[in-house]
C-alpha positions as CSV (number, residue, x, y, z in Angstrom):
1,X,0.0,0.0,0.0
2,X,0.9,3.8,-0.6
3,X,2.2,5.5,2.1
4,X,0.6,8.4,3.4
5,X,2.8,10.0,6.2
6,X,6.1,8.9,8.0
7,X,6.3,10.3,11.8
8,X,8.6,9.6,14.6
9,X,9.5,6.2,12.5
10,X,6.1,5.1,12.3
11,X,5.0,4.7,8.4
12,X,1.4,5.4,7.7
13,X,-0.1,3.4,5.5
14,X,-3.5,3.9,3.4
15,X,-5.1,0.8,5.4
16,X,-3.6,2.9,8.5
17,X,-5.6,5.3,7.4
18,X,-8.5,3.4,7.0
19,X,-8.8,1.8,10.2
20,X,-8.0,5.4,12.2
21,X,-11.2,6.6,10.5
22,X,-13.0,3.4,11.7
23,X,-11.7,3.6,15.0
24,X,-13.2,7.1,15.1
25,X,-16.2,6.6,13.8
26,X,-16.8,3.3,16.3
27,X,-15.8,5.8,19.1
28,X,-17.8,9.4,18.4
29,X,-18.3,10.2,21.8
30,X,-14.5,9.7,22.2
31,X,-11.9,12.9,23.0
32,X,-9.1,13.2,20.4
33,X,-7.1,11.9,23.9
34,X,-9.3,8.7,24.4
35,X,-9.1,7.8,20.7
36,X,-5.0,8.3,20.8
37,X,-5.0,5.8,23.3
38,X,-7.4,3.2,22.0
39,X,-5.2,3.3,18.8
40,X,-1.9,3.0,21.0
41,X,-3.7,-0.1,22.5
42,X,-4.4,-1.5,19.0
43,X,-1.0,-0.8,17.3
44,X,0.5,-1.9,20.4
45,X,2.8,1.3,20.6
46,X,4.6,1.6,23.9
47,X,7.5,3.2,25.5
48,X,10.2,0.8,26.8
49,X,8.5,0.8,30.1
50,X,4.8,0.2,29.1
51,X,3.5,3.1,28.5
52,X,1.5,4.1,26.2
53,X,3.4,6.9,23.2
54,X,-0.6,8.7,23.7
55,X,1.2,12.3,23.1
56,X,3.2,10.7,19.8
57,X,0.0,9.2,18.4
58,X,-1.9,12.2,18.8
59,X,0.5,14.5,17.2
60,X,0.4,11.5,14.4
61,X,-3.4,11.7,14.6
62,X,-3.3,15.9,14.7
63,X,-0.9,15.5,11.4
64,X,-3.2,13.4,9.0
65,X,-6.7,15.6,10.4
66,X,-4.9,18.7,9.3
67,X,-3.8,16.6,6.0
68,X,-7.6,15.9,5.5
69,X,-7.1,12.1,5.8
70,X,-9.1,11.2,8.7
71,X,-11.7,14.3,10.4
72,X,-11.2,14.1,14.6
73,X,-13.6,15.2,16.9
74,X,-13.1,19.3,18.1
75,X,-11.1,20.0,20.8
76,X,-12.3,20.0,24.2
77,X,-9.3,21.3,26.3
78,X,-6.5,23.6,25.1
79,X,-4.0,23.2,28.4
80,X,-1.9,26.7,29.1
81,X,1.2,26.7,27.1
82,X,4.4,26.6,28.9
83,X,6.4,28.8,27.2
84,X,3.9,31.6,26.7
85,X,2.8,31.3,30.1
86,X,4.7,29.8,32.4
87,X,3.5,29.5,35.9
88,X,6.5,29.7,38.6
89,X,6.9,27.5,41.2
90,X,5.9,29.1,44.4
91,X,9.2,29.7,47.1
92,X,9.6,27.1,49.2
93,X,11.4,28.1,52.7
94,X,15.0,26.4,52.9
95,X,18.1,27.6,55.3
96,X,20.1,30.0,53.6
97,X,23.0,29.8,56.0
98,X,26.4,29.0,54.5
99,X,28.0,26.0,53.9
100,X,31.5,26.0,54.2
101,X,34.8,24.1,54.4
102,X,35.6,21.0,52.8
103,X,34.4,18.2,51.1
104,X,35.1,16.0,54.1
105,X,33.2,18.7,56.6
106,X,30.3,17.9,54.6
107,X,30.2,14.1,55.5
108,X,28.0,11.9,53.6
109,X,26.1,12.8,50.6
110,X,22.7,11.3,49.3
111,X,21.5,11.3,46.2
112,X,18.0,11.9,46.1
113,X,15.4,11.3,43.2
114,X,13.0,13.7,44.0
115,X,10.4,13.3,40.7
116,X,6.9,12.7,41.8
117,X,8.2,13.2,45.5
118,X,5.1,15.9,46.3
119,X,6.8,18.8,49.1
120,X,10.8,17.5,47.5
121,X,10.0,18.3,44.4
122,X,8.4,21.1,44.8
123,X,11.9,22.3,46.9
124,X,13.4,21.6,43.5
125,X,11.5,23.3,41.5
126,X,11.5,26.1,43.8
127,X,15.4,26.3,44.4
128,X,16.4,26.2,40.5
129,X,13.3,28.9,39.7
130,X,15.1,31.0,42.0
131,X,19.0,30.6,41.8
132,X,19.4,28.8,38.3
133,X,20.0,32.0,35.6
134,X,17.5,29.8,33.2
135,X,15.0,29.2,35.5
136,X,12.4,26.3,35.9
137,X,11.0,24.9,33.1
138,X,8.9,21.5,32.9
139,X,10.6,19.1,30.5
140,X,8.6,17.3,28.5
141,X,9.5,13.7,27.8
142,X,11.9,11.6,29.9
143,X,13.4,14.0,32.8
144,X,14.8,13.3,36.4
145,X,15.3,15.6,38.9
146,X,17.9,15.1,41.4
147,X,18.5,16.9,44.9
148,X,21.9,16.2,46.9
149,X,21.8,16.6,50.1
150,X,24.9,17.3,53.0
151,X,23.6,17.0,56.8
152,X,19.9,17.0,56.0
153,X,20.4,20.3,54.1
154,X,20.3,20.2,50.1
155,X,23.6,21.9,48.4
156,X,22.8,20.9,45.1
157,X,20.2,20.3,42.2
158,X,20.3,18.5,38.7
159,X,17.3,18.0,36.1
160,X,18.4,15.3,33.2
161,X,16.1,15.7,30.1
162,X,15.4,13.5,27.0
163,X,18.3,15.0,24.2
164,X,17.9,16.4,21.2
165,X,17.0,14.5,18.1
166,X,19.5,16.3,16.2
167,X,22.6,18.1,17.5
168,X,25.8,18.0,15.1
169,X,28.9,18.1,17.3
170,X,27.7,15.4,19.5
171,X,27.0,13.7,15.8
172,X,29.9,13.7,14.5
173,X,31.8,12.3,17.6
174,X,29.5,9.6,17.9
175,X,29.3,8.6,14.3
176,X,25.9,6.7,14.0
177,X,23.7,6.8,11.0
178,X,20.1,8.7,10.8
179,X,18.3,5.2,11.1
180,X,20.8,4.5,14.9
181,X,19.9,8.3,15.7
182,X,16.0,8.0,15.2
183,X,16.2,4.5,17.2
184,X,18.6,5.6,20.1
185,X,18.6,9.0,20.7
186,X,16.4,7.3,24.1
187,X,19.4,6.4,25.2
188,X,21.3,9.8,25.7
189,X,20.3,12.2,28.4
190,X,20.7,15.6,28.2
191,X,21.9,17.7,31.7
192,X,19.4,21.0,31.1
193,X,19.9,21.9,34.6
194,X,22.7,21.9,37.0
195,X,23.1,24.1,40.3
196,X,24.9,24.3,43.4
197,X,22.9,26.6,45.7
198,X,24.7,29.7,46.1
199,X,25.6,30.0,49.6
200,X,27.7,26.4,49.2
201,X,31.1,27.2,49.1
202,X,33.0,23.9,49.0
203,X,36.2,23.4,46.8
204,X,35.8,20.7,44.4
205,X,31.9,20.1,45.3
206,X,30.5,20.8,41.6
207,X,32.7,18.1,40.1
208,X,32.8,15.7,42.7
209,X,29.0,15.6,42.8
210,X,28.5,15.8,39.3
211,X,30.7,12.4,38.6
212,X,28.7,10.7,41.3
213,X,25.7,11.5,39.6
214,X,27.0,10.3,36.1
215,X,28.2,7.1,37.5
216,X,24.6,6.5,39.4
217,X,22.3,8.4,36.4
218,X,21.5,5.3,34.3
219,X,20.9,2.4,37.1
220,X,18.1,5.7,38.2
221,X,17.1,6.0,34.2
222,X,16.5,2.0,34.4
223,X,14.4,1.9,36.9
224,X,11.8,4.8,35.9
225,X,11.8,4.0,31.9
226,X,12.8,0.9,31.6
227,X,16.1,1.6,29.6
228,X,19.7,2.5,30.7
229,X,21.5,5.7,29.2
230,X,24.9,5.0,27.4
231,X,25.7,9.0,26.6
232,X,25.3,12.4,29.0
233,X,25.7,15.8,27.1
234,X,25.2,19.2,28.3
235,X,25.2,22.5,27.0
236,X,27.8,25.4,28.8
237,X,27.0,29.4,28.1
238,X,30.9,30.4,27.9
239,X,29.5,34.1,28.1
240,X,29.0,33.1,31.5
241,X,30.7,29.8,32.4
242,X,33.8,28.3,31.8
243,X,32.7,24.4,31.8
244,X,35.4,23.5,34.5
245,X,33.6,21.2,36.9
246,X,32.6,19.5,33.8
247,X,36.0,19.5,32.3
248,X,37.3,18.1,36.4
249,X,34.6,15.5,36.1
250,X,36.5,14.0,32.3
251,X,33.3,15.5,30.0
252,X,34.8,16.3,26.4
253,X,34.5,19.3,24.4
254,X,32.3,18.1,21.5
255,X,32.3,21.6,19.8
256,X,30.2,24.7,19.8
257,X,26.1,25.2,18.2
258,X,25.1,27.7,15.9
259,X,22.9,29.8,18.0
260,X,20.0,29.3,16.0
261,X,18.1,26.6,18.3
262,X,16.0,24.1,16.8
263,X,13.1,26.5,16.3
264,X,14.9,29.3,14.4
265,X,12.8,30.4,11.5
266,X,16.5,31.9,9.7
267,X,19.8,30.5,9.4
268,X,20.7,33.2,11.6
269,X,21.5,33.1,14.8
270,X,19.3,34.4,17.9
271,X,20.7,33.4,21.1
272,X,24.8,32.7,22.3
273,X,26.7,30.1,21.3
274,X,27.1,27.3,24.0
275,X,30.2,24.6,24.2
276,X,28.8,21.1,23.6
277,X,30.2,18.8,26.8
278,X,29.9,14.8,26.6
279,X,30.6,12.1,28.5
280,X,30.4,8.3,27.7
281,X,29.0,6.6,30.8
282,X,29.8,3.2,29.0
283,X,33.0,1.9,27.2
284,X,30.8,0.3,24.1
285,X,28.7,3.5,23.9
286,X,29.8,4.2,19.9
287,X,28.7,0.5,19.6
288,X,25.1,0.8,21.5
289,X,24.0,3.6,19.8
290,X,25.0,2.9,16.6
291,X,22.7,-0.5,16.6
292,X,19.8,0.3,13.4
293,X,18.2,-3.3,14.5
């Protein structure tokens, strides 16, 4: 059969397209959300830990409606968007007291996971919308959040995101085809947010905790998704970081981006250039990602 639309590595076929409109028409009193999910059920499309991909298939679904292949019911809900309104986290009391001395003055440090962990993270949230220079943001996708804590008292924050799909320095250096990057770009994570709470002043704290985390982040990826991460890449503003505790921690300068972000209308750019840090968290890592089957 002819093939009507290709998304996300799915291929759409005209007998696809037949049995979405019967699907729809067998469901009218259906939400465009109810019917994504009966179809994820009947293609049997699912993340690597069970879940349904209901926000893939209804982009999918969304494509071939505005394509005029298959009508969908009108939209009941239209949730706020994010990034032209984005509701802050509201502050969250912490002691602001300083931390000083050495690493071994702090003692112990835990780890904590902190997603879906109600008052913690909402302390996360709260902590990088107030001393992180980006801000909170909600990732969409895979994310965890991370807080590190020294004598009951956090000193540091991380958020890990799903990477981008595209991304040319980190490309090049790991040398895998489009069909290996469509199939397992799950398997990267991208640092979007890393802080040490600004009245911690420890020497050597930023990279010591940050190659703890790397060592621990993919037994922690494993257990919430159902897959382990082989690469960790980051993005560093030299206009106002120099990327050492990376550097301290053995990440690799990959190269530099263009400015333009993923979204740029132009081949121009509109925001600063960023350094492009990796780090392979296994040995094989050119060899798991590069897999096409």
């Amino acid at each position: 059969m002819d093939t009507v639309l290709s998304y996300r590595g799915r291929v759409v076929t005209e007998g696809d397209v037949e049995f979405i409109g019967e699907l729809i028409a067998a469901h009218p009193g259906d939400s465009r959300r109810g019917l994504s999910r009966k179809l994820c059920e009947a293609w049997g499309w699912k993340q690597q830990n069970g879940s349904l991909k209901d926000m893939v298939c209804r982009s999918l679904m969304l494509a071939l409606h505005r394509g005029g292949h298959i009508e969908l019911p009108p939209t009941r809900w239209n949730p706020p968007n994010n990034v032209i309104r984005r509701l802050k986290p509201p502050p969250v009391a912490v002691e602001c007291s300083p931390v000083r001395g050495t690493l071994a003055d702090l003692g112990p440090l835990e780890l904590r996971q902190v997603r879906h962990a109600g008052s913690e993270e909402a302390q996360f949230d709260s902590l990088i919308e107030s001393h992180h220079y980006l801000g909170h943001v909600q990732p969409v996708g895979e994310h965890l959040k991370f807080i590190i804590y020294a004598q009951g008292r956090p000193v540091a924050c991380f958020l890990w995101s799903s990477s981008s799909l595209r991304l040319l320095p980190r490309d090049r250096f790991i040398g895998w085809s489009p069909q290996a990057q469509r199939r397992n770009i799950r398997f990267i994570a991208y640092n979007s947010r890393f802080l040490i709470l600004p009245w911690v002043e420890v020497r050597y704290l930023a990279s010591h905790v940050l190659a703890r985390m790397t060592r621990e982040l993919s037994v922690h990826w494993e257990r919430v998704y159902g897959h382990p991460v082989y690469f960790a890449e980051t993005y560093v503003d030299r206009e106002r970081f120099a990327g050492i505790c990376y550097r301290a921690a053995n990440w690799v300068h990959l190269g530099r981006t263009t400015g333009r972000g993923k979204d740029s209308p132009t081949w121009r750019p509109t925001r600063s250039k960023k350094d492009v840090l990796g780090l392979a968290l296994t040995k094989r890592f050119r060899e798991q990602l590069g897999r096409e089957r």
